[in-house]
C-alpha positions as CSV (number, residue, x, y, z in Angstrom):
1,X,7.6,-21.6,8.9
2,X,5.1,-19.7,6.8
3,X,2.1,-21.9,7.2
4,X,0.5,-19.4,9.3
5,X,-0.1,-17.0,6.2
6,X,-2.5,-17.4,3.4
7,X,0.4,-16.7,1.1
8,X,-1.0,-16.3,-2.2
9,X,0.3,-14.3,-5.2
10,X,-1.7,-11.3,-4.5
11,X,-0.2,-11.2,-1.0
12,X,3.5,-12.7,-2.1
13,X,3.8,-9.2,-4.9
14,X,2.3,-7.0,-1.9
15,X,5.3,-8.3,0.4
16,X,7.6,-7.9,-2.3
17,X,6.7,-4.6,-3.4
18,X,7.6,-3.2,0.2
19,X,10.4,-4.7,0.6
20,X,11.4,-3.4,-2.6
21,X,10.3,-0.3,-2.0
22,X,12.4,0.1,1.7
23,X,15.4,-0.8,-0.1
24,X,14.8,1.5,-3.3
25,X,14.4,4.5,-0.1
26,X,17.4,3.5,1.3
27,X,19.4,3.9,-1.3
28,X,17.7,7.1,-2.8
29,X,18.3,8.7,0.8
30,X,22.2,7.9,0.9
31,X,22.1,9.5,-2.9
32,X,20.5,12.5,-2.0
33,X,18.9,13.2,1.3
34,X,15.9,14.3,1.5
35,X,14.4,17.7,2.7
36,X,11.2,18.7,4.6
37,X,8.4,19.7,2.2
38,X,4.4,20.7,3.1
39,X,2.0,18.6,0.7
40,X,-1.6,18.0,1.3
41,X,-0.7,16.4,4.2
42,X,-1.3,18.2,7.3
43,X,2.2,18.7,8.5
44,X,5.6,18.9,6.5
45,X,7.2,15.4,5.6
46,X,10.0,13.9,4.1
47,X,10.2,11.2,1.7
48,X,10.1,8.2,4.2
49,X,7.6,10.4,6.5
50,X,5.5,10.3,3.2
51,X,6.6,6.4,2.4
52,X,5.6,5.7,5.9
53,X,2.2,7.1,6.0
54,X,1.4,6.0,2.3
55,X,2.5,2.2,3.6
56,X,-0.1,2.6,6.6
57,X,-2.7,3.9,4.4
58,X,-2.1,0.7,1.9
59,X,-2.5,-1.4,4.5
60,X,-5.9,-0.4,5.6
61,X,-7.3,-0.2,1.8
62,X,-6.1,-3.9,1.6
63,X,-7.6,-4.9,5.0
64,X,-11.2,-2.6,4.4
65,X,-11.1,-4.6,0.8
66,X,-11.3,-7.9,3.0
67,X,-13.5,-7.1,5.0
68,X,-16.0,-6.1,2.4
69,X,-15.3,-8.2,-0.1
70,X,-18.1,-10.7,1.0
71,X,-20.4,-8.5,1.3
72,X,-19.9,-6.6,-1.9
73,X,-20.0,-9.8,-4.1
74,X,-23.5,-10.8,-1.7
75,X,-24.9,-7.0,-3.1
76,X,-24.0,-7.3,-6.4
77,X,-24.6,-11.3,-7.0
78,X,-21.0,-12.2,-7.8
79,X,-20.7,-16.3,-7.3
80,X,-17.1,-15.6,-6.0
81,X,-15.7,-12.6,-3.8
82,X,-14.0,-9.8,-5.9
83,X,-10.2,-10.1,-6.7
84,X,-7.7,-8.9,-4.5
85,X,-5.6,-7.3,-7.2
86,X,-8.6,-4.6,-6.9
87,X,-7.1,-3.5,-3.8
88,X,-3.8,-4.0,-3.9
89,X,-3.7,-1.7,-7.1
90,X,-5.9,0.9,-5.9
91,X,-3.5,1.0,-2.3
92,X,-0.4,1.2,-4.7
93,X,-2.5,4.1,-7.1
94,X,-3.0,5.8,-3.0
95,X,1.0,5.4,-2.3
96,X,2.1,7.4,-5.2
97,X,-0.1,10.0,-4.7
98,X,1.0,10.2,-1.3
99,X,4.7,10.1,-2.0
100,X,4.3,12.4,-5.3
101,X,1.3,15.1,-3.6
102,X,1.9,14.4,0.2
């Protein structure tokens, strides 16, 4: 069923971390729902406005990382391309600035 996907850990604790992260907003919003605030983001947002865009913006850091992994490890002589946890813990440093400053 999953063959289609390259699923290795990298990806599998990227998955997971979303899913976990949809279900820790759920609940926090039936705790205590949330309220429009203006960040550095050009137009006021609420939590899962800010989850939203921050989960978008992870997305394309991984996928840019990808597609320049190659070519970084050609310019800098690396026999292998660069790890993937390099992106997926810059796009998760990106998310909680979104959700903390956004």
């Amino acid at each position: 069923m999953l063959e289609w996907m390259a699923w290795t850990t990298p990806v599998a604790v990227f998955f997971s971390s979303i899913a976990l992260m949809l279900v820790g907003m759920t609940v926090w919003e039936k705790k205590s729902p949330t309220a429009l605030r203006k960040g550095f983001l050009p137009i006021e947002t609420t939590r899962g406005d800010r989850l939203f865009v921050g989960l978008l913006s992870a997305a394309y850091v991984n996928l840019a990382f990808v597609g320049v992994s190659g070519k970084l490890a050609a310019l800098f002589g690396m026999e292998t391309d660069p790890s993937i946890w390099i992106s997926f813990i810059a796009s998760m440093i990106l998310l909680v600035v979104i959700m903390r400053k956004g």
